[in-house]
C-alpha positions in Angstrom: 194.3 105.6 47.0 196.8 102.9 47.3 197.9 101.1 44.3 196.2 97.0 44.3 198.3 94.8 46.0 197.6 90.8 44.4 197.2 88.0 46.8 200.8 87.8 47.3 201.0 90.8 48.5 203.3 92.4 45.3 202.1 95.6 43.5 200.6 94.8 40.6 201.0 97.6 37.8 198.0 98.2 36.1 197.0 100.5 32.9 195.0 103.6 33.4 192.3 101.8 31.5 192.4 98.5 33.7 192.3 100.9 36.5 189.2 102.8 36.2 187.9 99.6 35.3 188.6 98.2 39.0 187.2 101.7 40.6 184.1 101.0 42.4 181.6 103.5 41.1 181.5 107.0 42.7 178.3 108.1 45.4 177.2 110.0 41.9 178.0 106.8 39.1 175.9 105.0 41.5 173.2 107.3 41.2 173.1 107.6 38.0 173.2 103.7 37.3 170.3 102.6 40.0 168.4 106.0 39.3 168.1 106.3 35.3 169.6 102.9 33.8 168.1 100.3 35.4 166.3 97.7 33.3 163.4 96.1 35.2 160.8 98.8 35.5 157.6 98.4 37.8 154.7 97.2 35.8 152.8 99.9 37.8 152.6 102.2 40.8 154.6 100.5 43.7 158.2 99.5 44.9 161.5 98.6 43.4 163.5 95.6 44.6 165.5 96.2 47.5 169.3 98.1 46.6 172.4 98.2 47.8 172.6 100.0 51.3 176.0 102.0 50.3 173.9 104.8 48.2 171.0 105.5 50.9 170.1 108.5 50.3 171.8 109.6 47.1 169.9 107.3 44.5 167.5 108.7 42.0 164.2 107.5 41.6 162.5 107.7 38.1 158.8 108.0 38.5 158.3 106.5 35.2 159.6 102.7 37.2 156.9 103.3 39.3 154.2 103.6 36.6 154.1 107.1 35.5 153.1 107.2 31.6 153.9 111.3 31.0 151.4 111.3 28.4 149.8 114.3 29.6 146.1 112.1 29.2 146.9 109.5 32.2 146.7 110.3 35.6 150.4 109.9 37.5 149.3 110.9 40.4 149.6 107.4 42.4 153.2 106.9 40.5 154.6 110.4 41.8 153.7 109.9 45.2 155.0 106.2 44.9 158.2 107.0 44.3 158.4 110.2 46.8 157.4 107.9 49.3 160.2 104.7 48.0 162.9 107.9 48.0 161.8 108.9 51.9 161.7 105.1 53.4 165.1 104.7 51.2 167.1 107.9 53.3 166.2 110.4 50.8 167.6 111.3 47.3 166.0 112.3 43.7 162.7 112.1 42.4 163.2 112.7 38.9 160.6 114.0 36.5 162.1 113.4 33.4 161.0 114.2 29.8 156.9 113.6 29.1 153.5 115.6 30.5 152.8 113.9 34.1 149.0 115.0 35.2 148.2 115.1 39.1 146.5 116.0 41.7 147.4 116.3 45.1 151.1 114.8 46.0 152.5 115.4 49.3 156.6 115.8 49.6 158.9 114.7 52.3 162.3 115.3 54.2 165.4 114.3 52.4 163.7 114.2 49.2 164.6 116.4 46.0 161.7 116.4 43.1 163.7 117.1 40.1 162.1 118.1 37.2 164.3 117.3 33.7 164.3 120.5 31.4 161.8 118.4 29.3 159.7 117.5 31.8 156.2 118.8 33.0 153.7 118.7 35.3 150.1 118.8 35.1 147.9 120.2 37.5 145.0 118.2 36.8 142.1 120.4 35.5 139.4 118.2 37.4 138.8 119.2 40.8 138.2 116.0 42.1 142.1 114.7 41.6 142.9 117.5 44.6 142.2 117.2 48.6 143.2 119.2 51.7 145.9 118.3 53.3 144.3 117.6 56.4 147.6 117.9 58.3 147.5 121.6 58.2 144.9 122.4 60.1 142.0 124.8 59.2 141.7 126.2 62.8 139.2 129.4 60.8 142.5 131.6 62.4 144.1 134.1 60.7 147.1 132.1 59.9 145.8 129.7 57.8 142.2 131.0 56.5 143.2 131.0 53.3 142.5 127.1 52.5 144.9 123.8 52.9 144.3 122.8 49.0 147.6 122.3 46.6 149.0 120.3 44.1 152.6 119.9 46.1 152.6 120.3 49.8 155.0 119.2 53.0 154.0 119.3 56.5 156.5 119.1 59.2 159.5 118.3 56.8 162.9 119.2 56.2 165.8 118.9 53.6 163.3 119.5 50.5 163.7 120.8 47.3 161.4 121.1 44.2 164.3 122.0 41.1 165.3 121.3 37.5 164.7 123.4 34.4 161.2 122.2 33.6 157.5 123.3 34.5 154.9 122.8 36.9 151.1 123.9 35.1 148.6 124.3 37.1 146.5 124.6 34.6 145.0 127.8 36.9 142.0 129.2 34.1 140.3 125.5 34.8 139.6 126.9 38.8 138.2 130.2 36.9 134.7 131.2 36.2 134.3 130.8 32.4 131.4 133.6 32.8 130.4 135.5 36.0 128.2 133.7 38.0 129.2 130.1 36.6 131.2 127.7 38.4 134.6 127.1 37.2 135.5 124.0 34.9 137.3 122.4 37.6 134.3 122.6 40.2 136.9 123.9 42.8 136.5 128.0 43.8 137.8 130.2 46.6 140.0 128.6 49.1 139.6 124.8 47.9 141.6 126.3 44.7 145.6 124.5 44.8 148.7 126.3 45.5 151.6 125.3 43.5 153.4 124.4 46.4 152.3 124.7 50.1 154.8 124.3 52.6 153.8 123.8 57.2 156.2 123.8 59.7 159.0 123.0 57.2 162.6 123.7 57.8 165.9 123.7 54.8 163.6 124.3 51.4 165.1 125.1 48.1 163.1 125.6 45.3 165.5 126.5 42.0 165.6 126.8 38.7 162.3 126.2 37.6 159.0 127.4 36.0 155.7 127.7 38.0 153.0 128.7 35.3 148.9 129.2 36.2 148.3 128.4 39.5 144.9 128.5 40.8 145.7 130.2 43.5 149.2 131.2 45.2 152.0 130.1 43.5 154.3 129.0 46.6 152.6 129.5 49.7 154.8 128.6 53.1 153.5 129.1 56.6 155.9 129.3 59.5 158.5 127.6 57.9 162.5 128.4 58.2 165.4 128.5 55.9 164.1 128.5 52.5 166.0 129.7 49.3 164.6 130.4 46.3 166.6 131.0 43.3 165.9 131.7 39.5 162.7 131.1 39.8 160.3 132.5 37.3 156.5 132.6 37.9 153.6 133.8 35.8 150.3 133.6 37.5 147.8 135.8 36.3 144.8 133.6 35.2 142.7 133.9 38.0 141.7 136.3 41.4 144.0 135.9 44.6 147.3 134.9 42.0 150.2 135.9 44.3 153.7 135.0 43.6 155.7 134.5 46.7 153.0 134.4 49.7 155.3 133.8 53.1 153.7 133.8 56.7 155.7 134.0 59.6 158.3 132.8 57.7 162.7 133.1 58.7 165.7 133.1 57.2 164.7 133.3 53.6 166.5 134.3 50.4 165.7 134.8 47.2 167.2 136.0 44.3 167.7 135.9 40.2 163.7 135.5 39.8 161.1 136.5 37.7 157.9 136.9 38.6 154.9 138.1 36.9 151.7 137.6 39.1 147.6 138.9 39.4 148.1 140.2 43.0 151.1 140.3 45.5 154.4 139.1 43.9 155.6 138.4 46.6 154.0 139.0 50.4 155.3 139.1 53.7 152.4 138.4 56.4 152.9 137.6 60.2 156.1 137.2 61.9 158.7 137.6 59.0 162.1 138.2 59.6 165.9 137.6 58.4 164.5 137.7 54.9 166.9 139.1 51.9 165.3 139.2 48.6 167.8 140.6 45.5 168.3 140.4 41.7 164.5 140.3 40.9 162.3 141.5 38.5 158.5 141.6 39.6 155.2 142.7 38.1 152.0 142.5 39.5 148.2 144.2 39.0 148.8 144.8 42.7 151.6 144.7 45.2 155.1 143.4 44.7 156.6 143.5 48.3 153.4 143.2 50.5 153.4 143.6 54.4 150.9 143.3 56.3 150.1 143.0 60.6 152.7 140.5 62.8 156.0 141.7 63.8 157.8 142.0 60.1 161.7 142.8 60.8 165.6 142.4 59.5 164.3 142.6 56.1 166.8 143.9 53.6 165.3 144.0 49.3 167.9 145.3 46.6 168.7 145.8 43.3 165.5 144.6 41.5 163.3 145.9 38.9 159.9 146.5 39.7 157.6 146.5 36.4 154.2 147.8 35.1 153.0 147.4 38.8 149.5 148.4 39.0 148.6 148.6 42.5 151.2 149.2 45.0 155.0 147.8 44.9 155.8 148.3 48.2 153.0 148.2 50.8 152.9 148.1 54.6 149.4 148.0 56.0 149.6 146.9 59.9 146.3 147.1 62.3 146.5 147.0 66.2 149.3 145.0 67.2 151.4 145.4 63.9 155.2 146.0 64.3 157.3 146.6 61.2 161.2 147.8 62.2 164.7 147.4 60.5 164.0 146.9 57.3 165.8 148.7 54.0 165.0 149.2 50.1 167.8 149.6 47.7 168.5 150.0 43.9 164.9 149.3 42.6 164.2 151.2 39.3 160.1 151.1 38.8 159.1 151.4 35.4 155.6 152.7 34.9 153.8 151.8 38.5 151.4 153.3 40.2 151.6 154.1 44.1 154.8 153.5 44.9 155.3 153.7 48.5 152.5 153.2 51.6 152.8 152.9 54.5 149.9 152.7 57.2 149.5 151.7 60.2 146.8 152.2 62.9 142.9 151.0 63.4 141.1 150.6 60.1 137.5 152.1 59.3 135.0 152.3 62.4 132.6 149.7 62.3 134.4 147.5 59.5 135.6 143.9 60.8 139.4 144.1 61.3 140.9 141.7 58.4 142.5 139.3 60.2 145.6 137.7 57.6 146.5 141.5 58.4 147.5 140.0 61.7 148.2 136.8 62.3 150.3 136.1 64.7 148.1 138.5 67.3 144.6 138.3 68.6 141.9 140.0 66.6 141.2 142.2 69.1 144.9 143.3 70.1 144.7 146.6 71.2 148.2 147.2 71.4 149.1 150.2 69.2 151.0 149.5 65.6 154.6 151.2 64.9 156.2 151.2 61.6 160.4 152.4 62.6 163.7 152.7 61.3 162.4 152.0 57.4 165.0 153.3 54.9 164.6 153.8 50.8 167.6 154.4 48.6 168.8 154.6 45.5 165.1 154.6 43.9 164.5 155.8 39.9 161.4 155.6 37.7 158.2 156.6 36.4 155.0 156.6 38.2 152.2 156.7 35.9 148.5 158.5 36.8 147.1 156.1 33.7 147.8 152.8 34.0 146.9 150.5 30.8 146.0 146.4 30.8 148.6 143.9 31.9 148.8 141.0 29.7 147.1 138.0 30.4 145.2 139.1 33.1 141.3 139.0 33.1 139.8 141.8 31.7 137.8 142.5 35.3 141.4 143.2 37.1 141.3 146.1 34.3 139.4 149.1 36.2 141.6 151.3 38.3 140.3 154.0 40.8 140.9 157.5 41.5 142.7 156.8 44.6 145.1 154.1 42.6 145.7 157.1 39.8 146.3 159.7 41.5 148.5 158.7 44.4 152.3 159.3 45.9 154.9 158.3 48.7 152.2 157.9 51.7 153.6 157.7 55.2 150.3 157.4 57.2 150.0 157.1 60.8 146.4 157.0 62.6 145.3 157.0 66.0 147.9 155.4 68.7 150.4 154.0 65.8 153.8 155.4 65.8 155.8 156.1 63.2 159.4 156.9 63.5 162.5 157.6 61.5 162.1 156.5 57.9 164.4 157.9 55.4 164.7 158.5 51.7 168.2 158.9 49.7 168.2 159.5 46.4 165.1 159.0 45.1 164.3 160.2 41.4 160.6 159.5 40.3 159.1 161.2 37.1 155.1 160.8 37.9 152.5 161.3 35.4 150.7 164.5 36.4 146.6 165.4 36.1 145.9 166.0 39.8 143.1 168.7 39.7 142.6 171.8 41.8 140.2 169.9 43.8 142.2 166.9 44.6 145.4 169.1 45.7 142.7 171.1 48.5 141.9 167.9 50.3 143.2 168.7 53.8 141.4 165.5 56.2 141.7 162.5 54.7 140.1 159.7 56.0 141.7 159.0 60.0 142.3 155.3 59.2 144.8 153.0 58.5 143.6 151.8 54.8 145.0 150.3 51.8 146.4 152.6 50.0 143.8 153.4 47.5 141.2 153.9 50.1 142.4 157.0 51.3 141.1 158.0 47.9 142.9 160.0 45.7 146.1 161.8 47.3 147.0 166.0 47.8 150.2 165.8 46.8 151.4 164.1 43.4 155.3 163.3 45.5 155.1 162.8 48.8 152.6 162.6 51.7 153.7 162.1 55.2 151.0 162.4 58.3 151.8 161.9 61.9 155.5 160.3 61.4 158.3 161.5 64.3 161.7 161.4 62.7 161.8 161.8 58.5 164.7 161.7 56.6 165.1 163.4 52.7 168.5 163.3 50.9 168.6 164.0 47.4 165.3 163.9 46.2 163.8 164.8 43.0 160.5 164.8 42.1 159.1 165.8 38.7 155.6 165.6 36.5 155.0 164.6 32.7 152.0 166.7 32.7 150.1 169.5 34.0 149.9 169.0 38.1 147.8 171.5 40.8 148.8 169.2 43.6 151.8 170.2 46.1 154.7 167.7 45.2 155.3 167.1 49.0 152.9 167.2 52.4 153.8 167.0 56.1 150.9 166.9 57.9 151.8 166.7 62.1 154.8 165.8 61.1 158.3 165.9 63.8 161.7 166.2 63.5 162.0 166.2 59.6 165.3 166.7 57.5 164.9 167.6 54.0 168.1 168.3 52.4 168.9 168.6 48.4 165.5 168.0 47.7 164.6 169.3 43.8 160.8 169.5 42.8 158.6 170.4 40.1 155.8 173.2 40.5 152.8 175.1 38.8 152.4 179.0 39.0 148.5 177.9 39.4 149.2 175.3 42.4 148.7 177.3 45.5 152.6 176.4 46.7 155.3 173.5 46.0 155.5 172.4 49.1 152.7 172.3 52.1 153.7 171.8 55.8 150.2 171.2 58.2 151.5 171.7 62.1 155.1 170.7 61.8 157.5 170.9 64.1 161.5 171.6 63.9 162.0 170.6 60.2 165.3 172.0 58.5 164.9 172.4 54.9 168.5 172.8 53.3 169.9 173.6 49.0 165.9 172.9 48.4 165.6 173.5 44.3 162.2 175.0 42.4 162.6 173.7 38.9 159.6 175.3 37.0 157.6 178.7 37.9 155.5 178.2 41.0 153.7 181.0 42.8 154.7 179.6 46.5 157.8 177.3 48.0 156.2 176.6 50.9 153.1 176.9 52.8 153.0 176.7 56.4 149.4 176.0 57.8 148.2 175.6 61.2 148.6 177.1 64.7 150.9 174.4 66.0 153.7 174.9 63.0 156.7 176.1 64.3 160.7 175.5 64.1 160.9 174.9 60.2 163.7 176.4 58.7 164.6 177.0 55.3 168.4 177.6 54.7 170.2 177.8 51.3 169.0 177.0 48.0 167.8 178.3 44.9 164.3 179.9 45.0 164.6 182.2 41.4 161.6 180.1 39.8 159.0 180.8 42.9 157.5 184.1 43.1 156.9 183.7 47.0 159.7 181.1 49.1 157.2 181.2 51.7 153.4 182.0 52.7 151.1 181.3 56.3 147.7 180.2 56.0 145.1 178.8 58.5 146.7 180.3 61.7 150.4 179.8 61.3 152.4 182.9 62.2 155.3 184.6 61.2 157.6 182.8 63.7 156.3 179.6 62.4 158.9 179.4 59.5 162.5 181.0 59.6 164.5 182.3 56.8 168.7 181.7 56.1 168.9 182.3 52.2 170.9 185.0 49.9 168.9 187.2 48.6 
């Protein structure tokens, strides 16, 4: 800047403190001085004089000047959406929430507009049902895109350059939209899909949501549907005071990010439906009576999730269900320790059971009846470590109903499961260390035909192998696996049924002199077993079943603790399996 120059055109020297005195006040001065400091606010709900024009879009717009009270009693509904509505016509800017307890109902946000909620600062959802309406913008066409309700408490259709920030809380006050008793209706006189999302988001493009809390929802926490560049970042979400509570619920969503967030939620932490793609979630710590990273039908690809910690996770943390149609490709998990889960891997794809309707948010970017066959490729796991447990105990907060857990959530494994026309081709696992929690009986480890559909997980019922199971997948990859049991186990730690072109190299498992073998191959073809490890007494390494098994070999590795390396069953021969080990 050029010194001042007086009206003779001579420099004038001036003090540093006459100076900044002369400065005219920076974009962010400004802000701060038409934003927080101005002295004539609204009697109520409305509009502020007309400003300046040199600060459009950069001012800050204090909902209390537009007749918020942030008493936590009065409604501030009309004032919130007042001022979201003067910072939109104005170019944009700040909506700032600052210290009180704001109650609401519905509010919809717009482009250009930041809602910034002061560290102090809360809001309400409303507890009374009748504060909240659909936004009727986002159509309810009964597809399978968006059958699962238009209610929230923040939602933007069509909008871009948004953010929802700041180090405060959003409530919504989720145990009001909650049957007090079975049977009842809930406080709020809202149920099933008219229930609020924290935050619904349409057709939006450029979201942030930072640095805030998102406590209770009645529903899904953040919901978005076919939106584009979205970051979320330290984040932290409990939601576990009603049915349906997800975390992070994305359809057909694109170039997301999220990272540094905590999230502790009723069912899926965080869910990838549809068309998802370009998506990179890291630095996380999830827990969930369900699944953490949920896929299910569309075409879900370019999906990279690392170094996160997946918690007491009683359901699934990482789930791939895809009917007809279903395409999941290019997509990696790395550096994830899971501390007492249950699951922890499935993936299934194929038609689901004869005669049951197919679920369509399983696919919702295809027709219902797409007949096109599902594939699940090029999926990769490394650098895994934990505990899976066989007894999982109550989560806290949740509703005591969530509590009862199946035989087929108890006793499960690693489940690669491909039915009818699916295909499932290379997926690979390096190092992978998982301690499970043992009990599977006699009875559970002779199951040989599992149900021929693509299921949830748990509805294949309870698993034959406490490790791994893998059935009908071309192209499987194991590096440096060890499996190992806290208590007594009958089950095989690993199955390949039909399984193709396997590689199993450095793999280290647990067995039980009573278990018929350690390992159980069903029709394989051309897998190479190399430096495999037994670490306890077993009777049998592996057992080879079934006419069609042929080209496994087993070379190298130590085999002291097995009484047997090998033994046929069930019409596999003695050319089935070959043998390049010491003696």
């Amino acid at each position: 800047m050029k010194d001042p120059i007086d009206h003779a055109g001579d420099r004038v020297l001036l003090s540093r403190r006459e100076w900044l005195g002369k400065l005219a006040l920076p974009a962010t001065g400004a802000v701060i001085a038409t934003g927080l400091f101005e002295s004539s606010p609204a009697a109520g709900a409305g509009t502020k004089p007309a400003l300046m024009s040199n600060d459009l879009g950069a001012r800050v717009y204090n909902i209390r000047e537009y007749g918020a009270t942030g008493d936590g009693a009065t409604l501030d509904t009309a004032a919130l959406q007042a001022a979201i509505d003067a910072c939109a016509s104005g170019g944009g800017g700040t909506v700032l929430v600052p210290a009180g307890i704001f109650t609401i109902g519905t509010v919809e946000l717009k482009s250009n507009v930041t809602l910034h909620i002061a560290a102090a600062g809360k809001i309400l959802g409303s507890g009374d049902g009748r504060q909240y309406h659909a936004a009727d913008t986002i159509p309810l066409k009964g597809d399978s895109t968006l059958n699962d309700g238009n209610w929230a408490l923040l939602y933007a259709v069509n909008a871009s350059n948004i953010a929802v920030e700041g180090a405060g809380v959003i409530d919504g006050q989720g145990r009001q939209f909650a049957p007090s008793e079975p049977g009842l209706p809930p406080p709020s006189g809202l149920e099933g899909i008219r229930r609020p999302y924290h935050i619904l988001l349409y057709h939006c493009n450029r979201v942030v949501i930072r640095d805030i809390a998102l406590l209770d929802c009645a529903y899904h926490s953040v919901r978005t549907i076919q939106s584009k560049h979205i970051h979320i970042e330290n984040v932290y979400i409990h939601n576990r005071v009603n049915g349906n509570n997800d975390g992070f619920h994305f359809i057909s969503a694109e170039h997301v990010s999220i990272s540094n967030c905590t999230v502790y939620s009723q069912d899926d932490a965080c869910a990838m439906f549809g068309s998802c793609q370009f998506i990179t979630i890291t630095n996380s710590v999830f827990s969930s009576r369900w699944s953490v990273f949920r896929f299910g039908g569309g075409a879900a690809r370019n999906i990279a999730i690392s170094n996160c910690i997946l918690q007491q996770v009683y359901g699934c943390p990482i789930k791939f269900q895809g009917n007809n149609g279903a395409r999941f490709e290019n997509i990696s998990f790395s550096n994830l320790l899971l501390d007492d889960v249950t699951g922890p891997i499935h993936i299934s794809v194929g038609p689901q059971e004869t005669g049951r309707p197919v679920n369509p948010g399983l696919t919702p970017d295809l027709p219902v009846s797409s007949t096109e066959p599902s594939i699940a490729r090029n999926i990769s796991f490394s650098n895994i470590h934990g505990t899976v447990t066989t007894n999982p105990g109550p989560l806290a907060g949740m509703p005591a109903h969530h509590e009862a857990y199946s035989d087929g959530e108890r006793f499960n494994c690693i489940t690669l499961n491909a039915v009818g026309d699916a295909e499932m081709q290379n997926i690979s696992f390096d190092d992978i260390h998982l301690t499970y929690g043992g009990g599977g009986s006699a009875e559970i480890a002779a199951r040989r035909d599992l149900p021929n559909v693509a299921s949830e997980y748990f509805m294949l019922g309870p698993m034959p192998a406490y490790g791994l199971y893998a059935r009908n997948v071309h192209g499987i990859t194991l590096t440096n696996v060890r499996f190992q049991v806290s208590s007594q186990e009958l089950r095989p730690a690993v199955i390949f049924d039909h399984v193709a072109d396997a590689a199993i190299n450095g793999i280290s498992v647990q067995g039980n002199p009573e278990a018929e073998s350690v390992l159980r191959f069903i029709d394989c073809d051309q897998v190479l077993l190399t430096a495999a490890r037994v670490l306890t007494p077993s009777a049998v390494f592996l057992q080879a079943e079934g006419k069609s098994s042929s080209g496994i070999t087993i070379e190298g590795g130590d085999f002291s603790k097995a009484a047997h390396v090998v033994a046929l069953k069930n019409g596999a021969t003695d050319g089935s399996v070959k043998l390049r080990i010491s003696a």
